[in-house]
N, C-alpha and C positions, 0 to 999 in steps of 0.2 A: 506698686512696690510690694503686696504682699505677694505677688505671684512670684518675684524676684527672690522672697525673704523664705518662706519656702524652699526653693530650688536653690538657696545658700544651706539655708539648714540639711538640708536633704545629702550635701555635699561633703558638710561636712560632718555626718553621720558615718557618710562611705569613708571617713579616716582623712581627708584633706583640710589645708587650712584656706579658709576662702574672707577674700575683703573685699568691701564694697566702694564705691567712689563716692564721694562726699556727698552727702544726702542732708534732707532737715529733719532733726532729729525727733520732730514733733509727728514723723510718721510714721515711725517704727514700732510698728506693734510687739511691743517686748515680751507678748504670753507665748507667740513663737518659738522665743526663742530656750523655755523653759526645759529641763530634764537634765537628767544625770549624765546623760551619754556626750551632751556638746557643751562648749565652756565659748563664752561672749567679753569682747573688750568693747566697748563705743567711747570711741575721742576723737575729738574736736578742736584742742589744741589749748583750749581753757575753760578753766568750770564751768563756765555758764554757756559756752559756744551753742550758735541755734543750727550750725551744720556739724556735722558730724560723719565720721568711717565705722564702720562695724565690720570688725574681724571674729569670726565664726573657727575653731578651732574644735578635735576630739579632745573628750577630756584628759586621757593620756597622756596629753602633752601637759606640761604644768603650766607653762607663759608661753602667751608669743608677743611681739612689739606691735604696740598702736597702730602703726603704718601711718606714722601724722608726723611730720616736722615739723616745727617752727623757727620762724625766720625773722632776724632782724631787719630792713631797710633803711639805711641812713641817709637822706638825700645830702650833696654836699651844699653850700654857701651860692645864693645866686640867685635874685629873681623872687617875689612871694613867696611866703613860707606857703604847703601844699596843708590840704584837710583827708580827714580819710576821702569825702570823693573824689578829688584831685587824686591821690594815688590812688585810687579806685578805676578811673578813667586811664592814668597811665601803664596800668595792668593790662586792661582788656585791650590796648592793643599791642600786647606780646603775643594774643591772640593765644592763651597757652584755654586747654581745656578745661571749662567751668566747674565739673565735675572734679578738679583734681585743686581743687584752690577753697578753702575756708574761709573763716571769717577774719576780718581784718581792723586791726584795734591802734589807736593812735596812742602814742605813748607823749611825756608832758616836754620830752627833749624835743620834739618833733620829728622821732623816727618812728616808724611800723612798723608792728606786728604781725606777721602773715600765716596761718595753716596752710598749708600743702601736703600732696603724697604725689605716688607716681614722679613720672619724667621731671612736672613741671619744680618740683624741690630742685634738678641737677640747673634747670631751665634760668631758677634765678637766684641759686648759691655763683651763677658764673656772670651775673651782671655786674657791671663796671658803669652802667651809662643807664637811667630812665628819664624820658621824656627833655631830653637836651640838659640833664645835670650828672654828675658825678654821683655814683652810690655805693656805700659800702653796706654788705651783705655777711652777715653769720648767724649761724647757725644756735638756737638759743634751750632747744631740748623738743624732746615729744611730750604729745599731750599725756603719755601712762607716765611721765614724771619719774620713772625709777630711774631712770641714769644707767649708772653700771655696778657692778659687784664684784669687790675679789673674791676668786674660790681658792680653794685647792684641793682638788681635787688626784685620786691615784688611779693610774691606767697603765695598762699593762704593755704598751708599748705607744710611739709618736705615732701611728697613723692617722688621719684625716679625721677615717670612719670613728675611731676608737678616742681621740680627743673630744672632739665636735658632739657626740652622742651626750658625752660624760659633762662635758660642760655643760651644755645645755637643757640636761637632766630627761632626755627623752632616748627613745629605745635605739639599738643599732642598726637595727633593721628598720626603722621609720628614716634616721638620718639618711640612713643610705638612699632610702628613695627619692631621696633630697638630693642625692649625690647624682642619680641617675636620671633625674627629668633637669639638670644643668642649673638647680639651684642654690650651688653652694659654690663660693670661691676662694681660694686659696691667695691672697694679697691680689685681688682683681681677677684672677683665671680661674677658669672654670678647676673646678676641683678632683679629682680622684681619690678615691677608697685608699687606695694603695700609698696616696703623696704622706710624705712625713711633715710635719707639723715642727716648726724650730722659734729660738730666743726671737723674738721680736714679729716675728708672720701675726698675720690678721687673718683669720676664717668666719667670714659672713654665710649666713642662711637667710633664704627670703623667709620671712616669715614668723623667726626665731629670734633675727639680732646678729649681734658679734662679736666675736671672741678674740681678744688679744693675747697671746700665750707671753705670759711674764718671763717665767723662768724655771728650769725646773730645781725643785726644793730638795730632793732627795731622792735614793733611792732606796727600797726599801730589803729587806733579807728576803723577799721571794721573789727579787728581779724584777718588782714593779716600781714604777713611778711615784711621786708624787710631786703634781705642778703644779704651779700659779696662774689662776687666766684672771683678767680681766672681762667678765661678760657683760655685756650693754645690751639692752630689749628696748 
């Protein structure tokens, strides 16, 4: 792992934001990850979680998001009520990857708790059915707990590059590079510099979160904007 932690930090030194797959958190040597030049998130999906994601970020960026969902599991009526191992055993065989799956907490209704990142979050926000019963599945926050924030923010015109940046309080020239390795999406599609930005669109960033563009508020006497986003990290 330190060779690993390392070659994160080293990464993101060169200006990128790099995450790691769910690890135990009781092995991360956290003097690595010291200094002015990189900013560190580790979550797990709740306070005390013994696995854990670390997201390595430049300090130039102010936030980026956990990379940790949390998921509800409701089994429906039918058969023994389950324990965490019981849904424990009927996870592993969705066969999804260990690495991308935390820890997992019974609550007193007798639905779960689950952490995830990666694939396997789309993997089982779309189940309808585990281990021969009915399940309902939502989505219940990330482990960084901030949720969303409204802003408003004034930008000098709707493009992608020129919203996106301003929302998310980091440079134009960083976004953009976001724009150009296909990590940015415009209501699901890849996104463009150039796309305009309207009432109701959604613009996600890996890495960053996402942005709901409320509405715009005004405009101002030197032909600038000022909008409403909804940003979520």
């Amino acid at each position: 792992m330190t060779q690993t932690l390392k070659t994160m930090v080293a990464q993101a030194r060169g200006g990128r934001v790099v995450r790691s797959a769910f690890l135990a958190g009781d092995d991360l040597d956290r003097r690595l990850l010291a200094g002015d030049d990189i900013r560190h998130v580790i979550a797990g999906g709740f306070p005390d979680a013994r696995r854990v994601v670390l997201t390595l970020h430049p300090a130039h960026i102010p936030e980026v998001d956990s990379g940790v969902t949390v998921l509800r599991v409701t089994p429906g009526a039918g058969g023994p009520p389950w324990d965490v191992q019981d849904f424990a055993v009927q996870l592993r065989r969705l066969n999804l990857p260990e690495d991308q799956l935390g820890d997992v907490r019974e609550e007193r209704s007798g639905a779960f708790l689950i952490a995830a990142t990666g694939k396997a979050v789309g993997t089982l926000e779309a189940l309808t059915e585990l281990g021969g019963r009915e399940v309902e599945v939502e989505e219940v926050g990330e482990s960084a707990g901030r949720g969303s924030k409204t802003r408003e923010v004034v930008v000098p015109s709707m493009r992608v590059d020129v919203v996106g940046a301003k929302g998310f309080g980091v440079s134009r020239a960083y976004f953009q590079q976001g724009i150009d390795g296909g990590k940015v999406r415009l209501n699901g599609q890849a996104a463009r510099a150039s796309s305009e930005i309207r009432e109701g669109d959604s613009l996600s960033a890996d890495g960053l979160g996402r942005i709901d563009f409320k509405r715009v508020v005004n405009e101002t006497r030197r032909g600038n904007f000022k909008v409403e986003l909804d940003v979520h990290r």
